[in-house]
N, C-alpha and C positions, 0 to 999 in steps of 0.2 A: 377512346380513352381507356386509358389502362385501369382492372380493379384490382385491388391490393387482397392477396391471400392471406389467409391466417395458417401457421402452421401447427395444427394441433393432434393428437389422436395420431400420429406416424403421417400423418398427410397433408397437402394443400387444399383448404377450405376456405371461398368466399363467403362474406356472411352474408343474411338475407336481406334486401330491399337494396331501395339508392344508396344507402352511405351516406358519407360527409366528405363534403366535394374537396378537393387538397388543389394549392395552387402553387404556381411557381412566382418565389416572394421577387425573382425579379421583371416579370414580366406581367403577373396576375390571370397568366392564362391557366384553366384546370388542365390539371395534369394526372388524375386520379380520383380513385372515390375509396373511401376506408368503412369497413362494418362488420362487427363482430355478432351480430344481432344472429339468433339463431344456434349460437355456440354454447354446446352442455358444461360451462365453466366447472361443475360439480365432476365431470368426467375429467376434464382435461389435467383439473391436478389431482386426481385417484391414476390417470395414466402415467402422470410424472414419479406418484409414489409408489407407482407398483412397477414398471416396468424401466425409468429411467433411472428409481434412486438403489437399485438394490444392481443394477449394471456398475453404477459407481463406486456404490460403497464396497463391490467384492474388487477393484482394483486397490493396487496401492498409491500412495505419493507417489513413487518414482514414474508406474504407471501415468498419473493422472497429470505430473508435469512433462513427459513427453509429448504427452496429448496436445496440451495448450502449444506446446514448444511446433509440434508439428503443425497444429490450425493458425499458429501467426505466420508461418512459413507459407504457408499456401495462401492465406488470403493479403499477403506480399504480393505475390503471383497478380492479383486485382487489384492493382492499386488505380488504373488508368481507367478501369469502370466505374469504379465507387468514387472517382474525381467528378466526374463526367455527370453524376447525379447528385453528388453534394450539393455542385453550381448552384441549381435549383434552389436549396434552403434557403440561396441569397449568400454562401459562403465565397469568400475567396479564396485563393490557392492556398495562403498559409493558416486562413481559416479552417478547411478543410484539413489540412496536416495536422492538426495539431485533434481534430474529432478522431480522424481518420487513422493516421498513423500514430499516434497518440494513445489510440485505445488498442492495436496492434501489440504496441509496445506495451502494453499492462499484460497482455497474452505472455509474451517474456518475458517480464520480470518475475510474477508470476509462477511461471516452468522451473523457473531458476532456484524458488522455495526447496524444491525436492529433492539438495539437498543438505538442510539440515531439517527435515522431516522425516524420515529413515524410509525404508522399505517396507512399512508397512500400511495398511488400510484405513488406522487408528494411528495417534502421537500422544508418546506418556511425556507427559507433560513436567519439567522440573526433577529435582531430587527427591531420591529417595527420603525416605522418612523414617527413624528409628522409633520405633513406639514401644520396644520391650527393651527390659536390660543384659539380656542374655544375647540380643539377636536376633530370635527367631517369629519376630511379632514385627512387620512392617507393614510402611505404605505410600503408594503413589496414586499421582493424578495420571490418569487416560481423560483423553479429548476423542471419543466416534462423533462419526459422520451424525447429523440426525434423521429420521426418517421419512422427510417429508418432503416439502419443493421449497426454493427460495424464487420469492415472487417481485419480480423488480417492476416499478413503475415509474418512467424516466421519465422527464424535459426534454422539452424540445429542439435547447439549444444544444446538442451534444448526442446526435442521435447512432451514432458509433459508438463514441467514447465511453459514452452512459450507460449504453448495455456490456460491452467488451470487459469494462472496470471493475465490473460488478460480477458476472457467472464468472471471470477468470478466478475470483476468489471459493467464488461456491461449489466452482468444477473440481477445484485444486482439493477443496475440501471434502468431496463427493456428495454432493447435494444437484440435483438435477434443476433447473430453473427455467420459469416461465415469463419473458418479460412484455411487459406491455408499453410501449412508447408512446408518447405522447402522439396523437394522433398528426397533427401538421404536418408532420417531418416524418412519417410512419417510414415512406416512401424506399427513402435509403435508408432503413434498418431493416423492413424486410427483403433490401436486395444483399447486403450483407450476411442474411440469415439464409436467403438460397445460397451462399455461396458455401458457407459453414455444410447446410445437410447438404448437397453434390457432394462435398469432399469425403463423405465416409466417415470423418474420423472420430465426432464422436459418437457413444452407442444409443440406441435407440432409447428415445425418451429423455434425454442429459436435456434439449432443448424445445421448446416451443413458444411461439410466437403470437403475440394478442394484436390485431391491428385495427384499433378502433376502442370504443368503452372499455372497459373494466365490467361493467353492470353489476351482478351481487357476486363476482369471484372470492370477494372478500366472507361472506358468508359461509363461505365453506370451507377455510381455514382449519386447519388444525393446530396442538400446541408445536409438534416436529413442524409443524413451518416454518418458515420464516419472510417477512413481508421487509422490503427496503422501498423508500420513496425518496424522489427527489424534484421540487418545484415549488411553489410558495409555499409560505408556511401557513398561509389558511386552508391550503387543499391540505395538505402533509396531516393539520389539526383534529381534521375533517375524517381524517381514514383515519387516523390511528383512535380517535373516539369512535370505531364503529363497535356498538354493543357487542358483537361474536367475535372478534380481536381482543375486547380487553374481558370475555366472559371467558375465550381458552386462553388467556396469556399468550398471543401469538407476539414471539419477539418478533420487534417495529422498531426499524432505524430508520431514522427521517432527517434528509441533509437538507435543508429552506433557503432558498436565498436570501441574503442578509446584509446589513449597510456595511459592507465590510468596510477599511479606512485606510489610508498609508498618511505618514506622518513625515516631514521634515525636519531634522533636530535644529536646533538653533546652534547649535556650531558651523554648519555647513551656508556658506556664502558665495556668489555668484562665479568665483574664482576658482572655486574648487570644484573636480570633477566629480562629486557628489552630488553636486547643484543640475548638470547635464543626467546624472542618471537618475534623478526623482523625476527631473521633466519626462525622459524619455520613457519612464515606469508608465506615469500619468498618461501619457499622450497611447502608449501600447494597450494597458490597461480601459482608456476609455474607447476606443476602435476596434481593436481585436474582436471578430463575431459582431460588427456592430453594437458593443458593449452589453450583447447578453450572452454572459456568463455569470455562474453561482458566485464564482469568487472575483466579481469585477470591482473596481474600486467606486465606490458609491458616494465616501467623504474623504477631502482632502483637507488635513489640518497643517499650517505653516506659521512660523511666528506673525506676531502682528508685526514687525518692523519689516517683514520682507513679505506680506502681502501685497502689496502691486507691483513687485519684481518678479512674484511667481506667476503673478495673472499677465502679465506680458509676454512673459517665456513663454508658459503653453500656450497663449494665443497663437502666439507667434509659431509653436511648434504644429496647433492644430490646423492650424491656415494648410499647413505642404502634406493635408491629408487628401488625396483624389478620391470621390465615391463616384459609383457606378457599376455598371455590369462589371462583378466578380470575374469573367471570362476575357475582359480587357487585360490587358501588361500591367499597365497602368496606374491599375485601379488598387490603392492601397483596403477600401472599406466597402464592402457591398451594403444590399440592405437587411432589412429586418428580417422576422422569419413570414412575416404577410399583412396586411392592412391591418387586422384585428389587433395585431401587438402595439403597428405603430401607432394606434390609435388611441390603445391602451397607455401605451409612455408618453402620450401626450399628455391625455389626462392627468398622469401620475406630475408631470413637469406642469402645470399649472399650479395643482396644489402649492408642490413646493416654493412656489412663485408668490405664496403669498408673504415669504419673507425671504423673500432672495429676488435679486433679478440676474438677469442673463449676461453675462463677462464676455464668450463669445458663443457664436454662432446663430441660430435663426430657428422657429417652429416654423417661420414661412416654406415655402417652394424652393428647393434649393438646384442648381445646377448641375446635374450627372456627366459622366463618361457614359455615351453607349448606351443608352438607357433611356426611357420616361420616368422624371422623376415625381410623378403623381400616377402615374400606372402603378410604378414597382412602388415597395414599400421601403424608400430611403427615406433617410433623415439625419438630418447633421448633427454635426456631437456637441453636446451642449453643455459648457463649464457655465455652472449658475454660483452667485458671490453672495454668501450671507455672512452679514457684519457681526451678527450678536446670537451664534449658538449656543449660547445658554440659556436662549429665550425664545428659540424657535423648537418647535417639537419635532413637527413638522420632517426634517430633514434628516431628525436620527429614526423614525417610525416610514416612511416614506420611501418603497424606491421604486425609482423609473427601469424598469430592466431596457435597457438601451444606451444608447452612448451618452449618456448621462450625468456627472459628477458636479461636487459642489464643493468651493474652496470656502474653506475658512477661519481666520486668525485665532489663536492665543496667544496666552501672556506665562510663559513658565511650562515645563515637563509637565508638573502637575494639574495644571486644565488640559493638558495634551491626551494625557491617560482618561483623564474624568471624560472628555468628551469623547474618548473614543470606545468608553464603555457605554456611552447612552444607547448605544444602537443594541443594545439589550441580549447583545450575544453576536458573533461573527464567525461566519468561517475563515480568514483570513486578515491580518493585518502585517504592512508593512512600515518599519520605523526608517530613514534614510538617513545616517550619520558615519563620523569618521570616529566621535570618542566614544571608547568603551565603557565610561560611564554612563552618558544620557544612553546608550543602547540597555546597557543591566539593568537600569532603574526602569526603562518602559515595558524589557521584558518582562520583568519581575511585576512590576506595577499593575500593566494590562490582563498579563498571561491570563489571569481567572476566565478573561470576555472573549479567548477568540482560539479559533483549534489551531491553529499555525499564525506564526512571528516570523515575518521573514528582515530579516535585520539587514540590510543593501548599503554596500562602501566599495570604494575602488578594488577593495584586494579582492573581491569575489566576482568583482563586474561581468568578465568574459563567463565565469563557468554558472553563474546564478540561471535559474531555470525561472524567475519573476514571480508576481506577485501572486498573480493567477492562475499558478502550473500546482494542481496536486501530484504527487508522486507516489508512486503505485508502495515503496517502502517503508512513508511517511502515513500516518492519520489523516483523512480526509472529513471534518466534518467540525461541528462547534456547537456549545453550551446555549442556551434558552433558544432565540430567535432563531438562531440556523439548524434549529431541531434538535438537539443533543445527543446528536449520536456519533459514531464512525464510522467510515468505509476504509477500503482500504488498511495502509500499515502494516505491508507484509504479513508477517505469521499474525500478526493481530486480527486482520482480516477473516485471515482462515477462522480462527475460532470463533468467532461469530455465526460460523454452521455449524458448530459441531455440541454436541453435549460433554459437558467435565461433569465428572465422576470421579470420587474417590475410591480405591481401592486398596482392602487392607488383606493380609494374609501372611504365611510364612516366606521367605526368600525362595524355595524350592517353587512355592505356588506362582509368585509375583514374577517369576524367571520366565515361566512357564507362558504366565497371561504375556505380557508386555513384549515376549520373543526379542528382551536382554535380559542378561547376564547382572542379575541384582546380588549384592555384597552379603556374604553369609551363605547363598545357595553354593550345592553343593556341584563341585565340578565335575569333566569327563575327561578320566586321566589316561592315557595312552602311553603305548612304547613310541610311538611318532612322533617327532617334533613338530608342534604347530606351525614352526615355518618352514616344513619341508610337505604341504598341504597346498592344494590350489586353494584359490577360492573358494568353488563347487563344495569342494571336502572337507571345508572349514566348517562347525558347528556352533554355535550360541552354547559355550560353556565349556569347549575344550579348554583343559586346563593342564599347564606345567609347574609343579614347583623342584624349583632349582635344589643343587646342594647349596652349603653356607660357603661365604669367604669370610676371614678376617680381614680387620679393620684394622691398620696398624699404624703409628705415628708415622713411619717416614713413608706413607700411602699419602698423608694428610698432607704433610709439607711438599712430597712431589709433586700433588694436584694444583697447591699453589704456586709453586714456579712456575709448572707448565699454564694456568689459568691466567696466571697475575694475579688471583685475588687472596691478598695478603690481608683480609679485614682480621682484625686483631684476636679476633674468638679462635681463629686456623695457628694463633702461632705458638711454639710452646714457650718462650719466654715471657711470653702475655701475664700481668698480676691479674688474676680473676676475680678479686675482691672486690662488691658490688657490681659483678655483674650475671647476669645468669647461667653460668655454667660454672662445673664446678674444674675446667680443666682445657687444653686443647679438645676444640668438637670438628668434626668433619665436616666439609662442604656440603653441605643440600644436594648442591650438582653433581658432588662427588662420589655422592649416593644412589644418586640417580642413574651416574655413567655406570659405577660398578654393576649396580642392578641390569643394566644393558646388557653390559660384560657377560652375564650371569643366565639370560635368557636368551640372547642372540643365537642364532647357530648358524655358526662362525666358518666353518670347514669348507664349505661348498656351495658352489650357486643355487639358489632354492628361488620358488616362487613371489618371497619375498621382495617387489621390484625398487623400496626407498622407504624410507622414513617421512612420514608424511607430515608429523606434528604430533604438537601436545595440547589435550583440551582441558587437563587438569593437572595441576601438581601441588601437594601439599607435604610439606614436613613436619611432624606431629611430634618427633622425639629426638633430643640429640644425640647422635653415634660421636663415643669416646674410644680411644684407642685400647683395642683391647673386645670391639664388640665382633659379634660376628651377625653376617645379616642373609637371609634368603629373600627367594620373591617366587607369589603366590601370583602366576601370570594367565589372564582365565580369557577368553575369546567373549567379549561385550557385546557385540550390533556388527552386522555387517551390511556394507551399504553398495547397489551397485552402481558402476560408472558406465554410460555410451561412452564407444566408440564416434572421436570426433573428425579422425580422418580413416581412412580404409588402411592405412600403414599403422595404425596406433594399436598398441600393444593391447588385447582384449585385457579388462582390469575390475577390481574394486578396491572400497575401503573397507580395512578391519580396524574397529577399536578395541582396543587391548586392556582389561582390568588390570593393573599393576600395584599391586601390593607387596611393599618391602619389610619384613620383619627381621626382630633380632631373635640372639639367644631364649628369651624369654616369650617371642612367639608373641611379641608386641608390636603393633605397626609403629613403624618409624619413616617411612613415606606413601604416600599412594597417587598415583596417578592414571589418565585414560590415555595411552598413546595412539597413534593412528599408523597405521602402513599402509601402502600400497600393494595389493598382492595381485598377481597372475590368472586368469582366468586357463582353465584348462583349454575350452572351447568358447565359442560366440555365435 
């Protein structure tokens, strides 16, 4: 029998004595022993903060997303291993896809942050801020890394996905992470985890592995830590009340499983293909993982006129569900994660039983594929019918984590939202309709009780990712019961490692800190043209200001013929009486082109390889015929690009300060352009 290592201290370490025996949920044969017993928890995150967070925090973004970019690439390479030992947890194929390459895919999305994070270590956060009136008094937000570990403590149900979803944000961040899985399931997270250290790619200390207790690791926390949990919310309660958590303020995010709910609008009738996709939600939602998942659907609210036309359908739809060994073709639902769960969602489904009964399925003995279905721990999916939830408590406090859901009527949108708030907070709710009304009204209505509204109609059918998919771009998490935190959320994510600081100083100093180019600091003027510069010899602050052109009427009206845009402020027969100008004013654009005109260098091919875009553009003053305008053109951030095929031209991005002024030495537009520039070498 195999023992489960812990990876701590740069090494593989069993803990001491027997463990806690792990079994296989479809067979119940042991399959392993887990024990961290023995393990200097007080050392292992002083080794994460001393030798894995300071590996991190001296890389940059760009860095730290190639990283993840690279470790989803390689543990692609194992996908036919880590299938191979999912099986075990009781998952099926698309079970397993969806921990498995699911939590992969958070590695990439992830990678993909890096860039609009710039190339550095730290991310200034937001605009500048004028705090003096001369100029020379500013200030910005910085977001560093913090110094400490992020401590994840995952479920069972997700034991890829749970860890993967989680360090890809902390990595990306540069915070080194220690996660401790939920014991059950330890199994295939620490084979996951040997695959991560073999591959080299991250540095020493970014990771370490708990497999087995926690025991007092919480105890020695500090405030640079950061602690995320994910499992009921009385364990979740349980840890973030621990006296040394809330005596150093360690931020604690806690995602709980929660009654989440999907709703049926009452426009939506057996004839419409709306009616097919709430059944097909339902029926995905309560099988999928054997119906444990955080965001599985718990209550199902439908009118009361089409309550026994929806209990028919899903009957009908749960019927052509096959359980059995996960390893079968066949087999659409394996089982739980081991005897103790299904034991437990038993329990949980009698309570609820005291005002509900069972619509379909069986607590008895039920029939497998492939399988002993009292060896393994299956169990059929169980749609329980309560008539009168606004008088059962019961079923909004109450859940079975297993294939488990409960249908139940109302009368109007408005008991719709009210009952779907009783479940006292949710990570997820879906509304199913086709009119844009009942969908704004429940968005709006609900939104307070639930971290995601996924709103389900034909036009989205094919590309909706359902009810139960967090996405690694969107917020993962929700208000009271489902813990009140967030995961996830792209750059949201990230900062949840990181410490925000304000920082004030002159433009010369804030230039300096933040390594851009902040408005009022003083530039680096050259005989060189910035776009006859590689990359490499680009600097943060090279700066060109142009000579002037004039601004002349028939500039104005040529722009508009070649444009077409004749809006009446461009024309000179225009009456300008009540309106804000006092005359023909020139195009915005036409401003902006001249300004091009004006810094471009135009003569000969340069390093320069395209115009990449514009991320800001503002016109501040009108140009009348007669002005004359320069531009004040300074090098802002320079950002690098891989190479994505071996023929691709070595590259990055420069963003361009652009500041247009007139005679008077007043801005009259400003913008941040982007190029493409050349890399010398690769």
């Amino acid at each position: 029998m195999k023992t489960l290592h812990n990876y701590v201290l740069g090494q593989w370490i069993p803990g001491d004595g027997d463990g806690q025996l792990l079994y296989n949920a479809v067979t119940n044969e042991p399959i392993a022993t887990a024990s961290t017993k023995g393990i200097p928890f007080a050392d292992v995150l002083q080794y994460g903060r001393s030798v894995g967070n300071p590996a991190l925090r001296n890389m940059t973004f760009h860095e730290r997303g190639l990283m993840l970019k690279a470790l989803a690439l390689y543990l692609r390479e194992h996908l036919d291993e880590l299938y191979a030992i999912s099986y075990q947890t009781g998952a099926t194929r698309a079970d397993s896809w969806v921990d498995i390459e699911g939590g992969i895919g958070n590695l990439f999305a992830n990678a993909s942050l890096r860039r609009k994070l710039g190339n550095e270590s730290f991310y200034a956060e937001g605009e500048t801020h004028l705090l003096g009136k001369n100029g020379t008094f500013i200030g910005q937000h910085l977001l560093v890394p913090k110094e400490g570990v992020a401590i994840h403590i995952n479920a069972f149900n997700f034991p890829v996905w749970g860890m993967l979803e989680k360090i890809a944000v902390n990595l990306l961040a540069g915070m080194p992470a220690v996660v401790k899985p939920a014991t059950v399931t330890s199994f295939l997270t620490e084979a996951v985890v040997q695959k991560i250290i073999a591959s080299g790619i991250l540095p020493a200390g970014a990771l370490q592995l708990l497999c087995g207790s926690a025991g007092d690791m919480l105890n020695h926390t500090t405030f640079q830590d950061v602690v995320t949990f994910t499992g009921s919310a009385s364990t979740g309660m349980m840890l973030k009340s621990n006296p040394h958590i809330l005596q150093e303020t360690v931020p604690f995010t806690m995602e709980a499983d929660s009654l989440n709910c999907m709703v049926l609008g009452e426009d939506v009738t057996p004839e419409m293909p709306e009616w097919d996709l709430f059944v097909k939600e339902v029926r995905k939602e309560m099988t999928l993982k054997a119906g444990q998942r955080c965001t599985g659907v718990r209550r199902i609210f439908v009118p009361a006129n089409k309550l026994e036309a929806v209990q028919q359908s899903l009957a009908k739809a749960l019927a052509q569900t096959v359980i059995g060994n996960p390893l079968n073709d066949k087999v659409r639902m394996g089982s739980l994660a081991g005897q103790s769960q299904r034991q437990e969602v038993k329990a949980q489904v009698q309570t609820l039983m005291q005002h509900a009964s069972i619509a379909y399925g069986t607590l008895d003995d039920i029939d497998v594929v492939d399988a002993n279905g009292t060896v393994g721990a299956f169990m059929s999916p169980l749609l329980l019918l309560n008539t009168q939830p606004f008088d059962a408590s019961e079923v909004h406090d109450v859940e079975a984590f297993g294939p488990v859901s409960t249908l139940m009527p109302y009368n109007g949108l408005d008991e719709a939202i009210a009952l779907s708030k009783m479940g006292k907070g949710s990570l997820v709710s879906t509304i199913v309709t086709a009119n844009p009304s009942i969908a704004r009204k429940y968005v709006i209505g609900a939104g307070t009780h639930h971290g995601r509204i996924l709103v389900l109609n034909a036009e989205c059918a094919k590309e909706n990712t359902g009810h139960g998919s967090p996405l690694p771009l969107l917020v993962h998490g929700g208000p009271g019961r489902a813990g009140g935190g967030e995961e996830m959320g792209g750059l949201r994510g990230v900062k949840h490692y990181m410490q925000r600081l304000a920082v004030q100083g002159s433009p010369n100093m804030l230039t300096a800190v933040t390594g851009q180019y902040q408005p009022g600091a003083d530039g680096q003027h050259s005989t060189v043209h910035p776009f006859t510069k590689y990359f490499e010899e680009l600097s943060v602050g090279d700066q060109l200001i142009t000579e002037p052109r004039l601004i002349t009427a028939e500039d104005i009206t040529a722009f508009a013929d070649l444009s077409g845009d004749h809006f009446y402020a461009h024309l000179t027969n225009t009456d300008f009486a009540d309106t804000m100008f006092t005359g023909q004013v020139a195009h915005g654009y036409f401003i902006m082109s001249a300004a091009a005109g004006l810094f471009v260098e135009s003569y000969q091919k340069n390093p320069v390889l395209l115009n990449y875009g514009i991320d800001e553009l503002r016109f501040t003053k009108p140009v009348y015929p007669g002005a004359s305008v320069y531009v004040r053109f300074t090098c802002k951030e320079k950002l690098p690009q891989e190479k994505r095929e071996a023929t691709d031209i070595p590259r990055g991005i420069v963003k361009w300060y652009v500041e247009i002024l007139d005679e008077l030495n007043e801005i009259v537009g400003v913008a941040t352009i982007l190029t493409m520039v050349r890399k010398r070498e690769e």
